[in-house]
OpenMM code with the backbone's topology and positions (N, CA, C; nanometers):
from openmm import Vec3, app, unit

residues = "UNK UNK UNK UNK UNK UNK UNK UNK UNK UNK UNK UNK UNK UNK UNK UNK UNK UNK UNK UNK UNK UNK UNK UNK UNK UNK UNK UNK UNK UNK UNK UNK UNK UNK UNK UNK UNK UNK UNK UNK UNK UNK UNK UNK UNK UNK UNK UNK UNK UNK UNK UNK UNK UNK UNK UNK UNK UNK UNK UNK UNK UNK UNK UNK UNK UNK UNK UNK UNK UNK UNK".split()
positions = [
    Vec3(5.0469, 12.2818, 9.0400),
    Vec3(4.9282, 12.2806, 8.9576),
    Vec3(4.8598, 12.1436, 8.9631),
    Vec3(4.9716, 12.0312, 9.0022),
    Vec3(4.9153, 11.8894, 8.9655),
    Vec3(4.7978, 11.8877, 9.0896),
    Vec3(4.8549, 11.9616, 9.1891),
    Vec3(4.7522, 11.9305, 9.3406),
    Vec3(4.6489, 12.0331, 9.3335),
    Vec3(4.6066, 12.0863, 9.3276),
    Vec3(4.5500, 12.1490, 9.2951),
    Vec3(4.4553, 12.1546, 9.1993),
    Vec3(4.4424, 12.1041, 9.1049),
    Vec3(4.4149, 12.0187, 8.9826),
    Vec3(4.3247, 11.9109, 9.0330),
    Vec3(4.4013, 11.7765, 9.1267),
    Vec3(4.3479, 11.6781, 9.2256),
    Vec3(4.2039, 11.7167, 9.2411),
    Vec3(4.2752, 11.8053, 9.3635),
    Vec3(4.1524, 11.8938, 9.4595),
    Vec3(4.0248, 11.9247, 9.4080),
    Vec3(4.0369, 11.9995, 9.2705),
    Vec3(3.9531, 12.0708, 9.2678),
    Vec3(3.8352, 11.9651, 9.1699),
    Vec3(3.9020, 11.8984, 9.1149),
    Vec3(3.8288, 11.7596, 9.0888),
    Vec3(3.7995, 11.6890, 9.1632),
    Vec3(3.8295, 11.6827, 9.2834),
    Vec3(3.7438, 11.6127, 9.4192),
    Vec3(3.6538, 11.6733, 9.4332),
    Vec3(3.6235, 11.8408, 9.4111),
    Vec3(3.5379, 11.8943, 9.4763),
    Vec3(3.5796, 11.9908, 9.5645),
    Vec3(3.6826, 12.0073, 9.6127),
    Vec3(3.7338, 12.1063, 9.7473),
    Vec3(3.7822, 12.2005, 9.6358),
    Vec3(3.7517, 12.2916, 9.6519),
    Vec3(3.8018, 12.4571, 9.5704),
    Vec3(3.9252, 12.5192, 9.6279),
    Vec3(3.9547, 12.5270, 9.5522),
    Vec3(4.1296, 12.6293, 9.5531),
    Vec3(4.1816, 12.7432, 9.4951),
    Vec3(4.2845, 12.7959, 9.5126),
    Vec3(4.3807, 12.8793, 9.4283),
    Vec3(4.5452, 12.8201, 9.4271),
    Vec3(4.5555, 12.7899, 9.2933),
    Vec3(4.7022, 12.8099, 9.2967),
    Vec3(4.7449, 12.9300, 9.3481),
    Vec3(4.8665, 12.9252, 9.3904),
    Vec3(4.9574, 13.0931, 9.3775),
    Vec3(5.0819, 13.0347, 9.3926),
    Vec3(5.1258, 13.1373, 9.2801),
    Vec3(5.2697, 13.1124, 9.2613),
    Vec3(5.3093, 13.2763, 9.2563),
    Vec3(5.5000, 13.2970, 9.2341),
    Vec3(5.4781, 13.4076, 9.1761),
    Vec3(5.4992, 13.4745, 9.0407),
    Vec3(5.5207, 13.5888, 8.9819),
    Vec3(5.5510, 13.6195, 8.8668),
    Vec3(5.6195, 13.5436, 8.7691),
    Vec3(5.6769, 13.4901, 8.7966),
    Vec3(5.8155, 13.4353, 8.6623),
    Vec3(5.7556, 13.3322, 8.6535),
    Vec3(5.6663, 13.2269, 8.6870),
    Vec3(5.5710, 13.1213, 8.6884),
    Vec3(5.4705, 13.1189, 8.6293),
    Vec3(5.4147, 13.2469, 8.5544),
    Vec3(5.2704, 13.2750, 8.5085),
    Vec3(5.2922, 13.1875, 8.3672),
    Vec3(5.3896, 13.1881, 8.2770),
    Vec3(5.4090, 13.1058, 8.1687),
    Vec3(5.4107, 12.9654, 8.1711),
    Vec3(5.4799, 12.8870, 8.2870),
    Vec3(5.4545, 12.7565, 8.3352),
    Vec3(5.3300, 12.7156, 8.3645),
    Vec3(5.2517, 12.7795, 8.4195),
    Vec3(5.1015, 12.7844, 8.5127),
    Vec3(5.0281, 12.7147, 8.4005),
    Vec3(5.0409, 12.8505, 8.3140),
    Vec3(4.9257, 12.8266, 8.1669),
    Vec3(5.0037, 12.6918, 8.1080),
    Vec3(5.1244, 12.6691, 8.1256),
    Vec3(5.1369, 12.5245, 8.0050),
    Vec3(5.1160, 12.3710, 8.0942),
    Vec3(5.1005, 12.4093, 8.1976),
    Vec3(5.0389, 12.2972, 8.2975),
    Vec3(4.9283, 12.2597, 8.3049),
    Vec3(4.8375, 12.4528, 8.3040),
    Vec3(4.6910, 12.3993, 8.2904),
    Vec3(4.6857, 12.3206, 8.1599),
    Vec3(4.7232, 12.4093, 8.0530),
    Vec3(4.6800, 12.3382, 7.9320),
    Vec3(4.6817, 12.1896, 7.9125),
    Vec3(4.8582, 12.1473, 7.9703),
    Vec3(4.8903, 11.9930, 7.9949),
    Vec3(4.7326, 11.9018, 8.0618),
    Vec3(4.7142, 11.9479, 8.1374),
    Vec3(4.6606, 11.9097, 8.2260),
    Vec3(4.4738, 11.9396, 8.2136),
    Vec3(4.4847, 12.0115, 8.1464),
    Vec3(4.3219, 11.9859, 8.0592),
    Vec3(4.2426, 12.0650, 8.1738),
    Vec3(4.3369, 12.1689, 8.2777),
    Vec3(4.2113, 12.2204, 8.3735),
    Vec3(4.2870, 12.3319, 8.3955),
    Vec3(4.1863, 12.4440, 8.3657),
    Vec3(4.2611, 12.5659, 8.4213),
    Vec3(4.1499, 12.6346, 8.5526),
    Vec3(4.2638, 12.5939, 8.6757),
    Vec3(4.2276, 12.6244, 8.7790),
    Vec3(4.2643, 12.7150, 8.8062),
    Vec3(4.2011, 12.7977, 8.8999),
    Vec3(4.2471, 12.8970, 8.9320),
    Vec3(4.3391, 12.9740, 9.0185),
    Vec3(4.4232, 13.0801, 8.9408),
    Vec3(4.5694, 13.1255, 8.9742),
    Vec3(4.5276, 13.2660, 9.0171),
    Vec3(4.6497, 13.2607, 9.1215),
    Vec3(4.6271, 13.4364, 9.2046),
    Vec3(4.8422, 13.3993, 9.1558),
    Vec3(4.9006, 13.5136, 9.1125),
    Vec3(5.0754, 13.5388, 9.0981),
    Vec3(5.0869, 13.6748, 9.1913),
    Vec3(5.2199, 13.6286, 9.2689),
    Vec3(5.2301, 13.7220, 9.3714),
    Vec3(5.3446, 13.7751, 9.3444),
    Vec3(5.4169, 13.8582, 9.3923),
    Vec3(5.5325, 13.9315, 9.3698),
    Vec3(5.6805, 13.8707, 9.4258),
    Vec3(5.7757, 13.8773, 9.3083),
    Vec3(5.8970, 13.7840, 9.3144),
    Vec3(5.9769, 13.8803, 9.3712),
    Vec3(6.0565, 13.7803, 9.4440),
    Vec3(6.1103, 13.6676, 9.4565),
    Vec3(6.0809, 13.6347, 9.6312),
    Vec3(6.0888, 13.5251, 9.6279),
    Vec3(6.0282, 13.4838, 9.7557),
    Vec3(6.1290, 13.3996, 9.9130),
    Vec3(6.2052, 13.3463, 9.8151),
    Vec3(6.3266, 13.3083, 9.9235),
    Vec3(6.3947, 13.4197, 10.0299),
    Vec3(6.4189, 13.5151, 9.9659),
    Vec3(6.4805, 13.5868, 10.0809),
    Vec3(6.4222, 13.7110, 10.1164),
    Vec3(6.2869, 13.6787, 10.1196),
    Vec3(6.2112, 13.7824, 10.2192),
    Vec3(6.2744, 13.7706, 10.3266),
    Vec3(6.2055, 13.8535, 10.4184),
    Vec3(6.1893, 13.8348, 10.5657),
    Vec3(6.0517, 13.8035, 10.5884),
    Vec3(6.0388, 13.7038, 10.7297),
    Vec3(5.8937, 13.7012, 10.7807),
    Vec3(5.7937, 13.8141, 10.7481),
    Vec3(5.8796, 13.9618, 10.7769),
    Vec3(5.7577, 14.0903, 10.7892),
    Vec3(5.7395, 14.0981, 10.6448),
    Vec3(5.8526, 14.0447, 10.5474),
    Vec3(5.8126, 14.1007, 10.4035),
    Vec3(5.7090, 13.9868, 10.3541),
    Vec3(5.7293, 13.8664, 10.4021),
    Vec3(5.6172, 13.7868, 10.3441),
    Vec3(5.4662, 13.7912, 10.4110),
    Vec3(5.4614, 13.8297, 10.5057),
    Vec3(5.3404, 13.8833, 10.6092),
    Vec3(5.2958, 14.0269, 10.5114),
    Vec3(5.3649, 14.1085, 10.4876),
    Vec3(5.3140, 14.2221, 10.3960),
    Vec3(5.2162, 14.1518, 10.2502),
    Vec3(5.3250, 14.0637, 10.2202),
    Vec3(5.2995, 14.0289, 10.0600),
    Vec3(5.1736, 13.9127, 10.0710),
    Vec3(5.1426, 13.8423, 10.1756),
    Vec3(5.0223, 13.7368, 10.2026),
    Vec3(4.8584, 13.8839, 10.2316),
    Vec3(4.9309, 13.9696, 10.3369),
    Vec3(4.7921, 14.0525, 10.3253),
    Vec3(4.7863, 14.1085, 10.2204),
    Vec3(4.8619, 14.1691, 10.1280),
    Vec3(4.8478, 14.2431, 10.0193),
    Vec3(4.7659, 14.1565, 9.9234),
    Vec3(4.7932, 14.0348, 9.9405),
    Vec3(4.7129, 13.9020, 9.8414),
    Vec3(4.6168, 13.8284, 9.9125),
    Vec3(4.5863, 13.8533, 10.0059),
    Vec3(4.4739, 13.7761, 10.0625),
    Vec3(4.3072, 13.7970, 10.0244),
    Vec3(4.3068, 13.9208, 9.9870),
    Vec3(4.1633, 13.9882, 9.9291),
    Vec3(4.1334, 13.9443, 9.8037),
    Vec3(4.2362, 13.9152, 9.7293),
    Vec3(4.2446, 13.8483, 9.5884),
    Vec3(4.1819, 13.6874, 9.5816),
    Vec3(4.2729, 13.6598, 9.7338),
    Vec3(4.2731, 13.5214, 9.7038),
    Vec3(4.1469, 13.4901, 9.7495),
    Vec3(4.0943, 13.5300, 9.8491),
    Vec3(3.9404, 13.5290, 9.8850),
    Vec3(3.8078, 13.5203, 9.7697),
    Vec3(3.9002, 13.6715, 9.6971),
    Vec3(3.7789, 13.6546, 9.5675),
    Vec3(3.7954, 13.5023, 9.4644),
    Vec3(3.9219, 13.5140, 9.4608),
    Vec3(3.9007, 13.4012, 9.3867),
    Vec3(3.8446, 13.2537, 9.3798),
    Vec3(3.8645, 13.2561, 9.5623),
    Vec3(3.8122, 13.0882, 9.6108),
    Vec3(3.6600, 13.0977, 9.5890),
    Vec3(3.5911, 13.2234, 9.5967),
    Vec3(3.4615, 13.2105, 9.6368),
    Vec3(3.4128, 13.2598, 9.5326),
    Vec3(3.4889, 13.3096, 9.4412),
    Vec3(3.3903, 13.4068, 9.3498),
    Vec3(3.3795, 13.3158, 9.1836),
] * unit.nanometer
topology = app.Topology()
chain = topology.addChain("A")
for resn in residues:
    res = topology.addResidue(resn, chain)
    for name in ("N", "CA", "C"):
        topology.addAtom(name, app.Element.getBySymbol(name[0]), res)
C-alpha cells in the first residue's frame, strides 16, 4: 500500500492487488496512510498455485484491473 500510495502521489496511477484475507489490512493502511488508493482483491491463496492457476486467476482479473487504472 506504502508504494503505491508513493506512486500515485507522483502522479503515475495504479492498483493495489492483493488477495482476500488482506481486504481488512488494505483499509487500515489506507486509512493509516491518509489515501485510499485503489484496490482490485483476488482469490486466495497464492503460493501454491501453479503457473496455469495463476495465468487463469491474472486473466480472470485483468478486466477489473483495467477498469480500475483507467476508470
Amino acid at each position: 500500500m506504502h508504494d503505491i500510495t508513493d506512486l500515485e502521489r507522483r502522479g503515475v496511477p495504479g492498483v493495489f492487488v492483493a488477495s482476500d484475507p488482506f481486504v481488512s489490512a488494505a483499509e487500515a493502511q489506507a486509512t493509516a496512510l491518509g489515501f485510499d488508493a485503489a484496490r482490485l482483491f483476488v482469490a486466495h491463496p497464492i503460493q501454491d498455485r501453479t503457473d496455469d492457476e495463476m495465468i487463469a486467476l491474472a486473466d480472470d482479473a485483468v478486466d477489473a484491473l483495467i477498469a480500475k487504472i483507467t476508470g
